[in-house]
C-alpha positions as CSV (number, residue, x, y, z in Angstrom):
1,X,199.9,5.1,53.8
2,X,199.1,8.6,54.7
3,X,200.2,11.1,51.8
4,X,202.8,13.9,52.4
5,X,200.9,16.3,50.2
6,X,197.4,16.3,52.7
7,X,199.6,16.4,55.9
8,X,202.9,18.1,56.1
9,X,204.2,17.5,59.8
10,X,205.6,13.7,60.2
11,X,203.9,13.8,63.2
12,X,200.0,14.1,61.6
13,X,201.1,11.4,59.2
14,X,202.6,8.8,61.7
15,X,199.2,9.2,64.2
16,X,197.6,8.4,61.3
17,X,199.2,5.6,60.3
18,X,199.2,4.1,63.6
19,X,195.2,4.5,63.8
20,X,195.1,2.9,61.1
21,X,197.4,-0.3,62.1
22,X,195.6,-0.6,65.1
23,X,191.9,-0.4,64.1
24,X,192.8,-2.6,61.4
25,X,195.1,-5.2,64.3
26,X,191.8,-5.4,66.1
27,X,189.3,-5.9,63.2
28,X,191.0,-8.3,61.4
29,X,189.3,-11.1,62.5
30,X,186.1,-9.8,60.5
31,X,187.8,-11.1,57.4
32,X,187.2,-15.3,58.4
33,X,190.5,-16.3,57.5
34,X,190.8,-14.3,54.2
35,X,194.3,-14.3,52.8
36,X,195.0,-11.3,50.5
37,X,197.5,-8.6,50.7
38,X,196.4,-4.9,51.6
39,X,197.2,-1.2,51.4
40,X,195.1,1.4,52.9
41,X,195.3,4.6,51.9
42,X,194.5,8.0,53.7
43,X,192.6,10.7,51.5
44,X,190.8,12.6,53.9
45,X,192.2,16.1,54.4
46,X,191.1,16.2,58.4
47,X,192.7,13.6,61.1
48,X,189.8,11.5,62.2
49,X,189.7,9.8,65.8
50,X,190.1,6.5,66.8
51,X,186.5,5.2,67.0
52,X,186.1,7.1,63.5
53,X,188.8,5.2,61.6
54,X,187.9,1.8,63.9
55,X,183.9,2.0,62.4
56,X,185.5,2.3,58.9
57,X,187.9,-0.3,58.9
58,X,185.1,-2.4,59.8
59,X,182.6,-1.9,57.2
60,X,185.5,-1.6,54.9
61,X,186.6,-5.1,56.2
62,X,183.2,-6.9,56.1
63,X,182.6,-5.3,52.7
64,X,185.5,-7.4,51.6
65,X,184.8,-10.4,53.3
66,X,181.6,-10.5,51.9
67,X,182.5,-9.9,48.2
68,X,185.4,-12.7,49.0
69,X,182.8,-15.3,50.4
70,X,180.6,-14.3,46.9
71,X,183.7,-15.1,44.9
72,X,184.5,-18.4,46.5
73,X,181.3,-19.7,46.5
């Protein structure tokens, strides 16, 4: 979700969100099989690159796979 309020041209918002579906499409395997439903939202105020929002998503990903793995065991 990428907020009307930061970015006021539909275009901004929909690049965004499609960064964001991809880098997370790609990274999802990071999570081993984790089963949980998601929402990401955008509150940066700039429109980051590809390889920015990619880099993120991962450590954002592992950070979550590792405190599910924590929980489970």
């Amino acid at each position: 979700s990428v907020p009307k309020k930061s970015f006021k041209r539909a275009v901004r918002r929909n690049y965004l969100k499609r960064i964001i579906r991809e880098s997370y499409r790609t990274q999802k395997g990071l999570l081993g099989g984790i089963n949980a439903d998601m929402l990401f939202i955008y509150e940066g105020r700039s429109i980051c690159t590809y390889l920015q929002m990619k880099d993120t998503m991962a450590g954002i990903l592992e950070k979550i796979a590792s405190t599910a793995s924590d929980v489970q065991a």
